[in-house]
C-alpha positions as CSV (number, residue, x, y, z in Angstrom):
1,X,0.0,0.0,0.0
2,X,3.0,2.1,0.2
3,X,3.8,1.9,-3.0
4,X,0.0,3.1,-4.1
5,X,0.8,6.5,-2.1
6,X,4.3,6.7,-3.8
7,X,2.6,6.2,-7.0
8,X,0.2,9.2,-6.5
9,X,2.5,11.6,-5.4
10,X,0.7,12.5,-2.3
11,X,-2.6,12.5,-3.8
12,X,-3.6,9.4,-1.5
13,X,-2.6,8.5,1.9
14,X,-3.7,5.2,3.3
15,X,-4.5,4.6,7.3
16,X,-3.9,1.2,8.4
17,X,-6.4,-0.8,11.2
18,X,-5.3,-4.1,13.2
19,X,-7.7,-6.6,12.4
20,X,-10.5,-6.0,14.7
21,X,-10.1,-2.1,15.5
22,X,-13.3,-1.1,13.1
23,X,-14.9,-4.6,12.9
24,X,-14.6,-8.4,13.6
25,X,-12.9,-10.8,10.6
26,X,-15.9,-11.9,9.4
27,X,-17.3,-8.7,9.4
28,X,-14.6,-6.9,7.0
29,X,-16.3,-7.0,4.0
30,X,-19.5,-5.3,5.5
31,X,-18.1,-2.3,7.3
32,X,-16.6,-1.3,3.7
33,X,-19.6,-1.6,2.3
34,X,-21.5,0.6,5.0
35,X,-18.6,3.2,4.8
36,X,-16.7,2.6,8.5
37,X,-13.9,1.9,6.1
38,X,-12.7,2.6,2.4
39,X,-11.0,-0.7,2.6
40,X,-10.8,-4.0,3.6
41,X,-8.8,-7.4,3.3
42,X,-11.6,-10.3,3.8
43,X,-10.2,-13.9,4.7
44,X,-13.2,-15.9,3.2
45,X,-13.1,-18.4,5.8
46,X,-15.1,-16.4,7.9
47,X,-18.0,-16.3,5.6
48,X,-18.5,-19.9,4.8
49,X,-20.9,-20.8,1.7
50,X,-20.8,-16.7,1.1
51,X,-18.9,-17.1,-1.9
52,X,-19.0,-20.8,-2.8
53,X,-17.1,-20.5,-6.0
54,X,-14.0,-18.5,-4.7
55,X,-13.7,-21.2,-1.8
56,X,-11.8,-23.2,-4.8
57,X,-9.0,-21.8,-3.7
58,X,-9.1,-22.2,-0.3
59,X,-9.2,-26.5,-0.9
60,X,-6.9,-28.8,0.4
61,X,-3.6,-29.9,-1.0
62,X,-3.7,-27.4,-4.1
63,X,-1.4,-25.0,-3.3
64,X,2.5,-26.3,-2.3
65,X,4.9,-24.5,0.0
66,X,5.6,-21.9,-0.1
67,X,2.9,-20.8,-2.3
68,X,1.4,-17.2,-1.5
69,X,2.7,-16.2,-5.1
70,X,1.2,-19.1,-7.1
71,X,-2.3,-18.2,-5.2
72,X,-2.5,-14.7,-6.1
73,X,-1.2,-15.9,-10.0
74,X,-4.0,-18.5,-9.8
75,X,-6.7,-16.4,-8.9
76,X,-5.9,-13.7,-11.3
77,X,-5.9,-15.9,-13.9
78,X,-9.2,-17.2,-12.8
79,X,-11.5,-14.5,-12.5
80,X,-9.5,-13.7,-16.1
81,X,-11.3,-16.9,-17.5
82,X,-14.5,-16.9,-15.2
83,X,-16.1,-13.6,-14.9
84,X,-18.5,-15.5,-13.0
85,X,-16.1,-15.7,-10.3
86,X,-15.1,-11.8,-9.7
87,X,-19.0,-11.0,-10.2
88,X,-19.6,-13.4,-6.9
89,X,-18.2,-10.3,-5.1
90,X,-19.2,-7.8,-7.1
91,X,-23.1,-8.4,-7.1
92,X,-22.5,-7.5,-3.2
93,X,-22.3,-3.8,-4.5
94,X,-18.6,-3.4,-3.4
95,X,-15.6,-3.3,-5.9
96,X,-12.9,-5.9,-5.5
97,X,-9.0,-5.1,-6.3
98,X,-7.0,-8.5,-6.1
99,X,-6.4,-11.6,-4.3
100,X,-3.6,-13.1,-1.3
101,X,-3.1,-15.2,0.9
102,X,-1.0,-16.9,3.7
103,X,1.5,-20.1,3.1
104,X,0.4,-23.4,2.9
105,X,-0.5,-24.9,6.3
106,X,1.7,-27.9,7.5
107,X,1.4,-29.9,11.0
108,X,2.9,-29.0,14.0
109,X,3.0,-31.3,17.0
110,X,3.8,-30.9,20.8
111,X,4.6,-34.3,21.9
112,X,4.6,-37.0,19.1
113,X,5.5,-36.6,15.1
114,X,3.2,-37.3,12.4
115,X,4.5,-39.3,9.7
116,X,1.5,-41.2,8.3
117,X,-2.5,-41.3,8.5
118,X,-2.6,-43.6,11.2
119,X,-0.5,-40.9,13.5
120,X,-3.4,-38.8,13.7
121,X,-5.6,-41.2,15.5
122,X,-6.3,-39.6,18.8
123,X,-4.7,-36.4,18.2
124,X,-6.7,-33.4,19.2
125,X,-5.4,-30.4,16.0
126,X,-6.0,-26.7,15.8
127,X,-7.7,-26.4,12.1
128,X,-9.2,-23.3,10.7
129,X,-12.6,-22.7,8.6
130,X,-14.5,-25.1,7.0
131,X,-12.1,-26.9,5.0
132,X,-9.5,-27.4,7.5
133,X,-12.2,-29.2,10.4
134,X,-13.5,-31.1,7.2
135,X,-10.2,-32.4,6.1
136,X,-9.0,-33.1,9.9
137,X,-12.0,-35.0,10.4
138,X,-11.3,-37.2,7.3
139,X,-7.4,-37.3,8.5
140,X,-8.7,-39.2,11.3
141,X,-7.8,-36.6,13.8
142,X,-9.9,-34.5,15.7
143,X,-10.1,-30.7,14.7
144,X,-10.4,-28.1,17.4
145,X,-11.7,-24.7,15.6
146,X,-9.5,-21.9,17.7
147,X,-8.3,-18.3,17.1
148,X,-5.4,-17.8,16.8
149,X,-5.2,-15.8,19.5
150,X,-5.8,-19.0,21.5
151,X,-3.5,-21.6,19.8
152,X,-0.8,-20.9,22.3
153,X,-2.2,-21.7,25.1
154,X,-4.4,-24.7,24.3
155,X,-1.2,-26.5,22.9
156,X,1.3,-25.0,26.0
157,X,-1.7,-26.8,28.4
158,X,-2.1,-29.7,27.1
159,X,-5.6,-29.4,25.4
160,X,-4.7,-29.5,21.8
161,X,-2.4,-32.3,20.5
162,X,-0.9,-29.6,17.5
163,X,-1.6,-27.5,14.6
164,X,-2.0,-27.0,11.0
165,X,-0.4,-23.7,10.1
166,X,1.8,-21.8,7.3
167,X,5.8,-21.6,8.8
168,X,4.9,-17.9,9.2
169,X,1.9,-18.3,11.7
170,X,3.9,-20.3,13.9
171,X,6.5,-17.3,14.3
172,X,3.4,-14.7,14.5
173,X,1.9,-16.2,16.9
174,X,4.8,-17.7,18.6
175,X,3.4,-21.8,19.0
176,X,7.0,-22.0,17.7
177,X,7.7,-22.2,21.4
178,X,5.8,-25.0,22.3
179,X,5.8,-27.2,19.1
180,X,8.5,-29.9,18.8
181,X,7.8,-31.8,15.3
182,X,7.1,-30.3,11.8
183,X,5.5,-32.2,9.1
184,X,5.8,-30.2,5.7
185,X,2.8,-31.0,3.6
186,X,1.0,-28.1,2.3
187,X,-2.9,-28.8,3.3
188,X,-4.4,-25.5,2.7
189,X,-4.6,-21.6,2.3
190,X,-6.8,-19.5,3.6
191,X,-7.1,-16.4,1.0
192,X,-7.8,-12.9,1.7
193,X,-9.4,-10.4,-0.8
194,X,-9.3,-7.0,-1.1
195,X,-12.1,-5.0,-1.4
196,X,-13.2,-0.6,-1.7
197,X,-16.2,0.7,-1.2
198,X,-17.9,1.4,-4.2
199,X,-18.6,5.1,-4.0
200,X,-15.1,5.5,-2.9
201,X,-13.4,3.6,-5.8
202,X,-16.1,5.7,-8.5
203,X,-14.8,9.3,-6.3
204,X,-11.3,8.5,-7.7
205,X,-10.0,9.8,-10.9
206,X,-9.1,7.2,-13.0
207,X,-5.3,7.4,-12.7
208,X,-5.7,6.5,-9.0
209,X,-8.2,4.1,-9.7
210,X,-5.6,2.3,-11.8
211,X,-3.1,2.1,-9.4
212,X,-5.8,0.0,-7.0
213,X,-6.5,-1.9,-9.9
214,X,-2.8,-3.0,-10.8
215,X,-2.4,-6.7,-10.0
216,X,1.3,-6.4,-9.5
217,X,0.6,-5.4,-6.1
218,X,-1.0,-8.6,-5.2
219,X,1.5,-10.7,-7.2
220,X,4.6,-8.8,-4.5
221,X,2.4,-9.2,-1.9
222,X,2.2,-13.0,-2.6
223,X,6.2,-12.8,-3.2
224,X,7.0,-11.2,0.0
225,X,5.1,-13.6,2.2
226,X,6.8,-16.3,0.4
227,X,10.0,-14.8,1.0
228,X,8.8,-14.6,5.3
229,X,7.4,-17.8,5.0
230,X,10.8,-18.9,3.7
231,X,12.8,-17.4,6.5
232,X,10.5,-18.4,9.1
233,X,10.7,-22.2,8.5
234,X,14.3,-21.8,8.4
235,X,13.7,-20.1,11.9
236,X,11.8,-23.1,13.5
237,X,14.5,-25.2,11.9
238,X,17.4,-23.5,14.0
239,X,15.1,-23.4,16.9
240,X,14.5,-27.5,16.6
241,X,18.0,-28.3,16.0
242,X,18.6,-25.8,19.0
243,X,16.8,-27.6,21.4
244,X,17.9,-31.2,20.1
245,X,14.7,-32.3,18.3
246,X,14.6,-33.8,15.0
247,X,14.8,-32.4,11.4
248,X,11.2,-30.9,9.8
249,X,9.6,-33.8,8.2
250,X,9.0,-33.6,4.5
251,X,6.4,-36.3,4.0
252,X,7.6,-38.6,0.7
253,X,5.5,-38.6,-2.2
254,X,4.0,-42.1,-1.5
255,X,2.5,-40.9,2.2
256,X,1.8,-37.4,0.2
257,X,-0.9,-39.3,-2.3
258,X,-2.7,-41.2,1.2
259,X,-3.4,-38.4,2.2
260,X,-4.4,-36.8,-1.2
261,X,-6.8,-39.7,-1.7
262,X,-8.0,-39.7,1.5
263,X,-9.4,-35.7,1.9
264,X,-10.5,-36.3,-2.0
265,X,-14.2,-36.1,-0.8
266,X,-13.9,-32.9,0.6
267,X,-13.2,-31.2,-3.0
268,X,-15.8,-33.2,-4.2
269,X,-17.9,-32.1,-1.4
270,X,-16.8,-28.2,-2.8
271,X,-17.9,-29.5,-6.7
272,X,-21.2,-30.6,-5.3
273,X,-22.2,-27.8,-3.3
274,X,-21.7,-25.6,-6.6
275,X,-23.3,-27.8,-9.2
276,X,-26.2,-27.2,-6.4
277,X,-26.3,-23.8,-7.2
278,X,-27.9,-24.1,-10.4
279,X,-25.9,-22.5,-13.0
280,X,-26.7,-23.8,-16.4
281,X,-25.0,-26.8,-17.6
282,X,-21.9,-25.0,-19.6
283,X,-18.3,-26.3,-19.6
284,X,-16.4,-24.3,-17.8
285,X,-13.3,-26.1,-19.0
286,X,-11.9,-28.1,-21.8
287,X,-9.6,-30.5,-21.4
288,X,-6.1,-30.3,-23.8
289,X,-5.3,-33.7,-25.2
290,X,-2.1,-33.4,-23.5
291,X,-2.2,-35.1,-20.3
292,X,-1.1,-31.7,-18.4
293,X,-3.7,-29.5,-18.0
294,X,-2.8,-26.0,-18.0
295,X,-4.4,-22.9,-16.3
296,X,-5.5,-19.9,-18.2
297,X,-2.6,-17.8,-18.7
298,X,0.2,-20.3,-17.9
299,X,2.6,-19.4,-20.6
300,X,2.4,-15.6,-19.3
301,X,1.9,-16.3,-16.0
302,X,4.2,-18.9,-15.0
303,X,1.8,-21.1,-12.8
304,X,3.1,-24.4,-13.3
305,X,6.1,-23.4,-11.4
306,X,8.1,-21.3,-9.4
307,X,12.0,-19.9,-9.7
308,X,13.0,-19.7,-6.3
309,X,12.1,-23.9,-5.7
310,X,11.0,-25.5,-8.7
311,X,7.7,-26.5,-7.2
312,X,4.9,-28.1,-8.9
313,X,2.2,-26.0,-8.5
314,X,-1.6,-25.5,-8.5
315,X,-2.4,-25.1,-12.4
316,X,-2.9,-29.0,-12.8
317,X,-5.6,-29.5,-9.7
318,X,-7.5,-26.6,-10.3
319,X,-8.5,-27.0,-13.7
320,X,-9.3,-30.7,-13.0
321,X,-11.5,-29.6,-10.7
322,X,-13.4,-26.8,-12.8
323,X,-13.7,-29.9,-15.1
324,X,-16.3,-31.2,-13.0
325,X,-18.4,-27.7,-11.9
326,X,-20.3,-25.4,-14.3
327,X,-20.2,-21.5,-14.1
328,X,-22.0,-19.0,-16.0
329,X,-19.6,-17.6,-18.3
């Protein structure tokens, strides 16, 4: 946002709010909308079934660590491809900028590792939103919905077994202290959108407006939390070897596709829910003969992979899902 004031020469000035200083998480979206602020980020976690087809991206094991990046690329490129998408926040009479989101969530454990499915039998975990209680309960674990606020002390006392959370959360809100064993997997992301309010975007002249509506913003946003969720794993890494525990965990590719397999039903659950919408039957996707499916915009927008680590990314999941889901178009 800094770079938006550089941009205008002065013409704009941007105040900052903690989260929860002009209105509760869920309630982001709503006090921009009334005017008790221009503008807003909205984790969409907090307004489950709100707007069923942006929760695509918020799915388990799509997006790989570190991942921040690939999500804003990804959902640029969908709301390219899908107007339907972008209108699912613009029918609420608000005008949306762009897209980000936190790191892929791994496990983090207080007293025993997890290695496989079977490890989770018993274990009381701190999961987020809808997806992440959905996908614990099919893990075999059992999901304890906290704040984060929270998180600390129920694993410090004894009452939550661990965690799913980016490397970056654990160093916010300092569970790094309590945690002993990492398990690198990548299970979810919870995105957060941008949004202005309407008559405030339509006041601005449209040089300004352009500078809200440059995506490059979200794409550095996504880049620098990649780069901090980076550094921070690298920090619990010190801090494990530090205190004599073992190595982060980086679950092999045959363990990987369990657990793939196993939370399957909870995308399909996602695919359901928006074929119950009732958009008209209209492919929203055609498949290429080649056996990689590509995203909108991969060529130009890099989404198959990243330079830093060479991940495969999101691109191939996602559009195999929209295979299976109609959107107006």
């Amino acid at each position: 946002m800094r770079w938006i004031e550089s941009e205008s020469k002065g013409q704009i000035q941007i105040t900052l709010f903690p989260s929860s200083t002009l209105a509760a998480p869920p309630d982001h979206m709503d006090a921009v909308k009334k005017g008790l602020a221009d503008m807003c980020d909205q984790m969409i976690i907090f307004t489950p079934g709100r707007f069923p087809l942006n929760e695509i991206t918020q799915l388990p094991m799509i997006f790989k660590y570190p991942g921040s990046a690939d999500f804003s690329l990804t959902h640029a490129a969908l709301i390219e491809k899908y107007p339907a998408i972008k209108q699912e926040f613009e029918k609420e009479g608000i005008k949306y900028l762009g897209a980000h989101a936190n790191a892929p969530a791994h496990v983090h454990m207080t007293k025993t590792p997890i290695k496989t499915l079977e490890d989770f039998k018993g274990k009381v975990m701190i999961s987020s939103g809808t997806t992440g209680i959905e996908m614990m309960k099919r893990l075999g674990g059992s999901p304890e919905n906290r704040p984060p606020t929270e998180m600390y002390d129920a694993l410090a006392k004894g009452v939550c077994d661990g965690q799913l959370l980016e490397w970056e959360g654990v160093d916010t809100w300092h569970t790094a202290e309590v945690v002993n064993y990492s398990t690198e997997v990548g299970m979810y992301v919870m995105g957060m959108f941008t949004f202005m309010n309407k008559k405030t975007y339509d006041s601005l002249p449209p040089n300004l407006q352009k500078l809200f509506d440059d995506q490059r913003i979200y794409r550095l946003w996504g880049y620098k939390f990649d780069l901090e969720d980076i550094r921070c794993k690298q920090k619990l890494a010190d801090a494990y070897k530090a205190r004599g525990k073992p190595e982060i965990y980086v679950l092999p590719p045959d363990e990987l596709a369990r657990w793939t397999n196993t939370i399957m039903p909870v995308r399909q659950s996602w695919v359901d829910k928006v074929n119950g919408l009732g958009a008209p039957a209209l492919p929203c996707w055609k498949t290429p003969s080649s056996s990689r499916r590509r995203m909108p915009g991969t060529r130009s927008h890099r989404l198959l992979r990243i330079d830093h680590k060479g991940l495969e990314l999101s691109a191939e999941v996602i559009s195999g899902l929209l295979t299976s889901i109609r959107i107006l178009t």
